[in-house]
C-alpha positions, 0 to 999 in steps of 0.5 A, a space after each residue: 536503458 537504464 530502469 534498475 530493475 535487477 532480479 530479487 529472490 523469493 523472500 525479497 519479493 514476498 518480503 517488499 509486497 508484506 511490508 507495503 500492504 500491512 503498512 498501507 492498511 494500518 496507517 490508512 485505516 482510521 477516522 470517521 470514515 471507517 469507525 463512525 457507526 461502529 468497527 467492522 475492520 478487523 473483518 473487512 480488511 480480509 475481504 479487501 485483501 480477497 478481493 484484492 487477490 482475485 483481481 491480481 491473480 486474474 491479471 498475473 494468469 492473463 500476463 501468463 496465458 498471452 507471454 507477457 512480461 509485465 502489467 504495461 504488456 498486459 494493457 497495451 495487448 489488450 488495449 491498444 497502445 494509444 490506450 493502454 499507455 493512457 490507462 497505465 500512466 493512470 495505474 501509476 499516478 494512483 500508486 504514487 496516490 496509494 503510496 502518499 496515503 500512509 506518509 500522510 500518517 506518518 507525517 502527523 505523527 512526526 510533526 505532533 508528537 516527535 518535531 513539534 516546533 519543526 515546521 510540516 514542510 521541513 519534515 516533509 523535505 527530509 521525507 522527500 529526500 530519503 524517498 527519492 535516495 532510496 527509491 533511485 536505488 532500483 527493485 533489487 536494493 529495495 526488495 533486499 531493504 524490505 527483506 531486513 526490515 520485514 521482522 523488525 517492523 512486524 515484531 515492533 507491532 506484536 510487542 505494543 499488540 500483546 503489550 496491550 493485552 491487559 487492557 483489552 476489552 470485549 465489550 469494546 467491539 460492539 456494536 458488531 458489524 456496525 452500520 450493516 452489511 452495505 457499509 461493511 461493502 464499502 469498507 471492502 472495496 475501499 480496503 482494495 486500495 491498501 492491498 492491490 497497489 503492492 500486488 501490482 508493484 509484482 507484475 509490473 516488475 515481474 521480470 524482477 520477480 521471474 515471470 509473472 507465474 512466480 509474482 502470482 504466487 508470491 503474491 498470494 503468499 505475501 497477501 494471505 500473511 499480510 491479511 491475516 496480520 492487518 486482522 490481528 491489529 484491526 481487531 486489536 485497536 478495537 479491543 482497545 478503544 470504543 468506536 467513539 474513541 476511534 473516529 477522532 483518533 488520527 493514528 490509532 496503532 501509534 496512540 496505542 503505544 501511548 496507553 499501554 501501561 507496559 509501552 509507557 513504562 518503557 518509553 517504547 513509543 519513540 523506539 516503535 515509530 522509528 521501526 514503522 517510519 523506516 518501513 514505511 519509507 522502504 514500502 512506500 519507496 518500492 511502491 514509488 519505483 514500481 510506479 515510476 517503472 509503469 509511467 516509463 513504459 507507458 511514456 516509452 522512456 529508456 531510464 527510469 530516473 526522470 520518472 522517479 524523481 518527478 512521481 517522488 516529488 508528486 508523492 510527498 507534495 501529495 503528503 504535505 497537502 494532506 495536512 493542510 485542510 484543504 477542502 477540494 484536496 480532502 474531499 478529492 481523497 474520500 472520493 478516491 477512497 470510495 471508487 478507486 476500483 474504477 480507476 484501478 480495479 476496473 481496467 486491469 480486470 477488463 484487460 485480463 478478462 481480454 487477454 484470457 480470451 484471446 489466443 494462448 501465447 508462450 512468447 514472453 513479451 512485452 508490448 509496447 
């Protein structure tokens, strides 16, 4: 067999979960969808990580109390093989989703500001090339990777946050809690889909992180700092811009770099974004093995690799049809983006509530 799963340490592991969530949640955010009758953000972002958490502390107790290995043994124990193969390949498809979504940013904000004269499909190749490289390199290297560039990332974030320190405004904010309490619901549920994607990427390579017990409470501190800080930024882009503002600007936490009277002056936008850019390719490239790991047990493969290279390419296509203006494609990820729960959520919560009811086991085991 040849998955490439090694073993990490609890730093890497905490390390690859923050650097995947806080760049999900901050380059996804954005547009009319969330700002377009006011900014509740830097609020619903702490609800989408607790919701986020009881689900994964919900599976991870489930995988503990029946012996299992991973999120592939939870599914099929409580499943059935037949189904639980189905539903996990569909666990790994939205992963490859999940991972897409921050790329698509990042893609835009190369293309608009850095490559200007380069076309999207070249940009997008190279981003193709430097997540499959990287994301062949297994669990063990990526978690190593992410351990190196968690501090950088996160202090390239707290220099134009506090750079911009000046400039913010209260008044800014208003009106608070915009558009009620249903569409601060909803922006709850949909923030699940930031949050709950790098949790899952420790259970299904929990053998990679020592048990699911230990996955659990890495997890839960990864996603306690991770909320926390995504809060911070949230609430930061609101002091900055008004919500007007906010609904037309593509990549806000980049275009905060550009008027920040301090970052100007130090042309610090270039040396930020290539902080970002490095992180995201080593988060989004974690999130694509993890995916790549789930789709081989659920297929019952022995090697990894066929898996990577096909949900790699399947990722960055994703990335470069969202720049497109592709009707069905746009409207297919607001849909996504308003029920992933249904596709992710809801299964792995029914399989944990399934296993918790069954028979204890101290067997670790993997099924299927």
């Amino acid at each position: 067999m040849n998955l490439r799963e090694g073993r990490i340490g609890n730093q890497e592991a905490v390390a690859v979960t923050m650097l995947a969530a806080v760049l999900n949640t901050v380059f996804v955010t954005e547009g009319q969808r969330l700002y377009h009758s006011g900014n509740q953000t830097y609020l619903s972002v702490m609800a989408s990580a607790a919701l986020s958490l009881i689900v994964f502390l919900l599976a991870a107790r489930a995988m503990a109390h029946r012996g299992l290995a991973d999120l592939n043994g939870l599914m099929n124990d409580s499943f059935g093989r037949t189904v639980g193969s189905i539903l996990g390949a569909g666990i790994a498809l939205l992963l490859v989703i999940s991972a897409a979504m921050p790329l698509i940013r990042v893609l835009y904000v190369l293309h608009r500001y850095i490559y200007v004269d380069a076309g999207r499909e070249v940009i997008a190749v190279y981003l193709l090339a430097a997540l499959l490289i990287l994301t062949l390199f297994g669990w063990e290297s990526l978690g190593r990777l992410a351990k190196l560039c968690l501090f950088p990332t996160l202090a390239a974030f707290l220099v134009v946050l506090l750079s911009g320190i000046p400039d913010y405004a209260p008044y800014r904010l208003y009106p608070l809690l915009g558009g009620g309490t249903e569409k601060f619901l909803r922006a709850s549920l949909s923030g699940v889909f930031s949050f709950l994607p790098p949790l899952l990427m420790l259970l299904i390579c929990a053998r990679g992180v020592h048990g699911p017990e230990n996955a659990a409470r890495l997890g839960a501190i990864a996603l306690l700092f991770s909320g926390i800080f995504c809060m911070l930024v949230q609430l930061c882009l609101g002091l900055m811009f008004t919500t007007e503002e906010l609904s037309r600007i593509y990549s806000p936490i980049y275009r905060l770099t550009m008027v920040v009277r301090f970052a100007q002056s130090m042309r610090l936008d270039k040396i930020l974004l290539f902080f970002w850019i490095a992180a995201a390719l080593a988060g989004m490239a974690a999130l694509l093995y993890a995916a790549s790991l789930q789709m081989t047990r659920s297929l019952r493969l022995k090697d990894v690799r066929p898996a990577v290279a096909a949900l790699t390419g399947l990722g960055a296509t994703i990335t470069l049809f969202g720049h497109y203006n592709i009707d069905w494609f746009e409207k297919a990820m607001e849909l996504l983006l308003q029920y992933q729960w249904l596709g992710l959520a809801a299964p792995i919560l029914t399989a944990s509530i399934v296993g918790l009811c069954r028979r204890e086991s101290k067997l670790c085991k993997s099924v299927g």
